[in-house]
N, C-alpha and C positions, 0 to 999 in steps of 0.2 A: 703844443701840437707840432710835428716835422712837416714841413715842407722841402719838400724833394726838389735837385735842382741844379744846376751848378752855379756856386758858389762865388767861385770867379777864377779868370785867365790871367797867367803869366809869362811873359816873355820876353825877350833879350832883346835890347836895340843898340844905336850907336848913339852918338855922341846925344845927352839930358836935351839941351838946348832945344836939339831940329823935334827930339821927339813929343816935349812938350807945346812947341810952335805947331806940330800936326794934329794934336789930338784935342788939345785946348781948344786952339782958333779954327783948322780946317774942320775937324768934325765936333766941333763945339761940346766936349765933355767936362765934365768938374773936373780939378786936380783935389783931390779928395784926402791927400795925406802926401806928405813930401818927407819921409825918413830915408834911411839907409840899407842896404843891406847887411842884415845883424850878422850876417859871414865874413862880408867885405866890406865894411864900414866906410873905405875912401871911396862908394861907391852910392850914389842914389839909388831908392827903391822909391820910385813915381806909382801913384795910387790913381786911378781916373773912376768915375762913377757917374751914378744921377745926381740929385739935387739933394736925396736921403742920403747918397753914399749905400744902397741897400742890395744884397746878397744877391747877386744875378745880372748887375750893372758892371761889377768891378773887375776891371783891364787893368794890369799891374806889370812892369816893366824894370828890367833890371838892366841898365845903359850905361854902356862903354863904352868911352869916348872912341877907342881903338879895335874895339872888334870885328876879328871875322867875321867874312859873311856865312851864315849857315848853308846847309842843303836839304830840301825838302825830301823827307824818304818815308817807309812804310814805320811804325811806330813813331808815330808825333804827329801833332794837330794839322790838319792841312788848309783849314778856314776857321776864321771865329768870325762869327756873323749879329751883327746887332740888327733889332728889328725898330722899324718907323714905321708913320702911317699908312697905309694904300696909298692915298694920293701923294705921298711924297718923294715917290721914285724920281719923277721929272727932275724936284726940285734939286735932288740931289747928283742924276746924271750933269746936270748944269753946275752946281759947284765944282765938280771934278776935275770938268774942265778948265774950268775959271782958274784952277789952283795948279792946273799942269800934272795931276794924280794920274797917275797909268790906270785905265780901268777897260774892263771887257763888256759889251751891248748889254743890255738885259736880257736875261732865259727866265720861261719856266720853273719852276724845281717844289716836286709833289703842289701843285697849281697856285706856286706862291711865286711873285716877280721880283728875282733877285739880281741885285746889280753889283758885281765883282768886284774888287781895286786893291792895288797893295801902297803901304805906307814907305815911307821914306829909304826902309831898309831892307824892301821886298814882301815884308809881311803877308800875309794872304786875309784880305779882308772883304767883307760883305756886307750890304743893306738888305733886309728883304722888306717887303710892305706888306703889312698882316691888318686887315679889315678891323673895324670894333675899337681901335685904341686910343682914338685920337685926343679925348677925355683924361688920358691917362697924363700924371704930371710928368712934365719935362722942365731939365735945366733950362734959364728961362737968359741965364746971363753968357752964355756961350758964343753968343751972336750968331746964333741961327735962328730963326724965329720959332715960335713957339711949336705951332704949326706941323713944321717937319723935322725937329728936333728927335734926334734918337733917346729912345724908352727901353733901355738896357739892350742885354744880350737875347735875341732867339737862342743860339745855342754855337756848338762847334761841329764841325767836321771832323774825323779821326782817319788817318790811315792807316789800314791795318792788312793785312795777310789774309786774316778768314777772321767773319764777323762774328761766330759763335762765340768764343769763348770769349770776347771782351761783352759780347751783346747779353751773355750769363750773368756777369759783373753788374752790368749795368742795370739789369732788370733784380735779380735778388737783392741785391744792396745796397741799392741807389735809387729804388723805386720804380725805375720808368720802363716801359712797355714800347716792344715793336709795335709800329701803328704804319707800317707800309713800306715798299720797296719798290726803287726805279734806276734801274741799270744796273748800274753796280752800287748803288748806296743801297743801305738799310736802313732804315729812321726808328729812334724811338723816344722817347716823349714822357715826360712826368706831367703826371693829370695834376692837375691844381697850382702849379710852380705860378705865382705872375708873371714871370718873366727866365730867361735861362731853362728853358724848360727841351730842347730839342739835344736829341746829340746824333749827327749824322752816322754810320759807319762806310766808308771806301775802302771797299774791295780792291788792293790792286797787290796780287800775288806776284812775285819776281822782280819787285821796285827794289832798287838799293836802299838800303838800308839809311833814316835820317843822319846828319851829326848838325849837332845844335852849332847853332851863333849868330850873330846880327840879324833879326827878322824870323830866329825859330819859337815856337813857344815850349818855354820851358815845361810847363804842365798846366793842368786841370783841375781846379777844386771843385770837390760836391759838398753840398750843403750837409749840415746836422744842426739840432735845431740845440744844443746841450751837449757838456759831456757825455753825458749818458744815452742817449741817439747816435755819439760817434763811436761810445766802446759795443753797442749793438753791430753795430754794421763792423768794426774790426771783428768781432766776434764772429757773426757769418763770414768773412772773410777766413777767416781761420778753420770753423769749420766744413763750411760748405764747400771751397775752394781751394785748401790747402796755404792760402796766404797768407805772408806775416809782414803787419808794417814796423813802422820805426817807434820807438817812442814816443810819447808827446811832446810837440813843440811850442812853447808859449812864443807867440805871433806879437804879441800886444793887442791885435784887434780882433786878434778871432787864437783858435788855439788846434793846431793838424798832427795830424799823421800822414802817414807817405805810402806809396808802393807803385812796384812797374803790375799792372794787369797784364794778364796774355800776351797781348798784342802787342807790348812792352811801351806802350805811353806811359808815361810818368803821373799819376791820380793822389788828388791830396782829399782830404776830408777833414774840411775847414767847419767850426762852429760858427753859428750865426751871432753870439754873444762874445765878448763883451759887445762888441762894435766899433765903429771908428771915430765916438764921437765922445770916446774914452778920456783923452786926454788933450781933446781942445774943443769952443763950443761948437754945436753943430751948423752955425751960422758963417765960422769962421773955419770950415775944414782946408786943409793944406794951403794954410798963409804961412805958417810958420814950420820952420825944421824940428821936426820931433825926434826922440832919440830915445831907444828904451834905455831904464835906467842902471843901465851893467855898460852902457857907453856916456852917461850923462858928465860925466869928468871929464871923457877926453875931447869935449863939443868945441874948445877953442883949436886943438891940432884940426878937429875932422870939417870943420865949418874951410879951415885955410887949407887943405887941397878939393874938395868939392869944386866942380867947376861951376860959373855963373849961369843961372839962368835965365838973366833979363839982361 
């Protein structure tokens, strides 16, 4: 059965160290697989999730000691927002500060109480508190209590130009439906997702244009539940759209295809199979340095420049 969704978030940070000291301890996520990036192997690809590691929790990070800082512009992500309890707002305006995090009051936003902040490298980040969930399992060793502990992603914000043609994308092919409009955002929504179910759209015509680095996100994965759910949707893609992705890329944990949509974000379409629990137990995810096996020879050079993470 496909559940609709996004998949999970990608994005560029600076130096491995600070970035897992923020997402680990400040906002208490799993480190869910600790490899490399199979492009730039002297390069960490840091994995964070829930407590399953499951399709709509996963924040994924490609950090460079030395990178530029990005700039936030019209095509590229402009918030990825994870959702917590209703009553966990408080708790979490008070860690932020606690931690010295830049963050903005709480607003509104379609009648949900969202609280702003960005991460070490500017990132654009958000809590929202969504009623009903509290039931739902949270990582329990992050040291945040259980309580108000984040339960994957709500969704992202996109900026874009005009929200039609990525908002086409997103409803023929990816499943989800406009479900309401306030300002300039559009929303729309995959019915049945548990989680990762929202993707905002921002209107803002005549923005400069983004350039990726320290704190942009690189792209967007949607769910598919199988090969064969991912060559459907490239298929509407093709036809319905005119669009053509890249070949398939075997991931290790999931297996994508690529493309810039309209609005020119970068959109992957990631498999929910194999998993990430492929190739170490699900008990023990990102304890140890994994390495798909077209790098597993060279783990003595690539282990001595990686930098330290503890």
């Amino acid at each position: 059965m496909q559940i609709n969704g996004i998949h999970h978030v990608t994005a560029i940070a600076g130096p491995a160290r600070r970035n897992l000291e923020f997402y680990g301890r400040v906002l208490g996520l799993r480190l869910v697989k600790k490899t490399v990036n199979f492009d730039d192997p002297g390069t960490y690809h840091l994995y964070y999730g829930d407590a399953a590691a499951a399709p709509g929790s996963i924040l994924t990070f490609f950090p460079w000691e030395h990178a530029a800082q990005g700039r936030l512009g019209v095509g590229e992500t402009q918030e990825t927002v994870f959702r917590v309890p209703e009553g966990a707002i408080g708790y979490w305006a008070h860690r932020l500060v606690e931690h010295g995090v830049p963050h903005d009051v709480p607003v509104k936003r379609f009648g949900e109480t969202v609280l702003a902040f960005r991460d070490p490298d500017g990132m654009r980040l958000s809590v929202v508190g969504v009623p009903g969930i509290e039931a739902e399992p949270a990582w329990a060793e992050g040291g945040i209590p259980v309580e108000h502990a984040i339960r994957g992603f709500h969704g992202v914000s996109l900026l874009v130009a005009d929200a039609a043609p990525t908002g086409a994308i997103l409803s023929d092919v990816f499943g989800f439906r406009e479900i309401g409009r306030e300002e300039t955002l559009v929303r729309y929504r995959a019915d049945g997702a548990p989680m990762g179910d929202v993707v905002d759209l921002r209107v803002a015509g005549g923005f400069l244009p983004a350039r990726q680095g320290a704190g942009s996100v690189h792209h967007i994965a949607f769910r598919a539940a199988d090969d064969a759910a991912q060559e459907e949707m490239v298929r509407k893609l093709a036809e319905n759209h005119g669009i053509r992705t890249t070949e398939q890329r075997d991931r290790n944990y999931f297996r994508s295809v690529y493309f810039r949509e309209p609005g020119h974000v970068l959109f992957e379409i990631a498999t929910d199979v194999p998993g990430f629990a492929v190739d170490e137990p699900a008990d023990s995810l990102g304890q140890a340095l994994k390495l798909p096996p077209g790098l597993e020879a060279q783990r003595a050079r690539i282990e001595a420049v990686l930098p330290a993470l503890a």
